[in-house]
C-alpha positions in Angstrom: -11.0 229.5 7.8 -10.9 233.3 7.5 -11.7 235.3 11.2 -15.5 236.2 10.0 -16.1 232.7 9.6 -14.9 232.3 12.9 -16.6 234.9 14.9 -19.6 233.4 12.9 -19.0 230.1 14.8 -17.9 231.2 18.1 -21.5 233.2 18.2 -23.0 230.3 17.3 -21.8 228.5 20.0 -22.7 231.3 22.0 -18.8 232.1 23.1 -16.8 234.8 23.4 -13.5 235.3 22.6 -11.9 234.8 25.9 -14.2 231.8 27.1 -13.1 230.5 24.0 -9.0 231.2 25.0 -10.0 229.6 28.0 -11.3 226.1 27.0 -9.1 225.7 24.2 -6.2 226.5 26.3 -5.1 229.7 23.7 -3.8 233.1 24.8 -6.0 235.8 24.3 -4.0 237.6 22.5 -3.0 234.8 19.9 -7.0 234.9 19.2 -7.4 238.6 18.8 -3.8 238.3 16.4 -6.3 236.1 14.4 -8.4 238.7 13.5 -5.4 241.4 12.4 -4.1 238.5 9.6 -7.9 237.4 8.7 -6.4 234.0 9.4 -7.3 231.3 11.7 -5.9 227.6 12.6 -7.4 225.2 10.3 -8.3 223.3 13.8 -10.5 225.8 15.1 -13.4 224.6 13.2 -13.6 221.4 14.0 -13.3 222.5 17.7 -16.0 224.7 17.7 -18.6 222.5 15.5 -17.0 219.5 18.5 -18.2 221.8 21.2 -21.7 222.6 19.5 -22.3 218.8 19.5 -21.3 218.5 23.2 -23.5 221.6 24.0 -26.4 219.2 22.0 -25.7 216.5 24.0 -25.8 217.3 27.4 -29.3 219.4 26.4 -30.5 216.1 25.2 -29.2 214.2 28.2 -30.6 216.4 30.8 -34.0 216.2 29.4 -34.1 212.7 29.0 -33.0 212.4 32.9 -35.9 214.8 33.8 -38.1 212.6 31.9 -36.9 209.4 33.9 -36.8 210.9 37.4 -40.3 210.0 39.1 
């Protein structure tokens, strides 16, 4: 996966570079060196498209809880 293809997915999940160091446990700077090669681990997608789905979930799951609550 090339960086713009990245960023792409990052915005998409509606994460920014450093929330994203945070919750994938990656320095900062190994993120922004990313971007200066135009390369990025090849597990980085399925990470991000992971986290979109969990995101999906817990939307869905919230709504069906306000639907049970009296």
């Amino acid at each position: 996966m090339d960086n713009n293809e990245f960023e792409k997915l990052l915005a998409k999940a509606n994460l920014g570079k450093k929330e994203f160091s945070q919750i994938s446990n990656t320095p900062y700077q190994t993120i922004m060196n990313w971007k200066r090669i135009d390369s990025v681990p090849d597990w980085t997608k399925p990470f991000l498209e992971n986290h979109l789905k969990v995101k999906s979930y817990e939307q869905i799951k919230e709504i069906v809880f306000k639907i049970e609550k009296p």
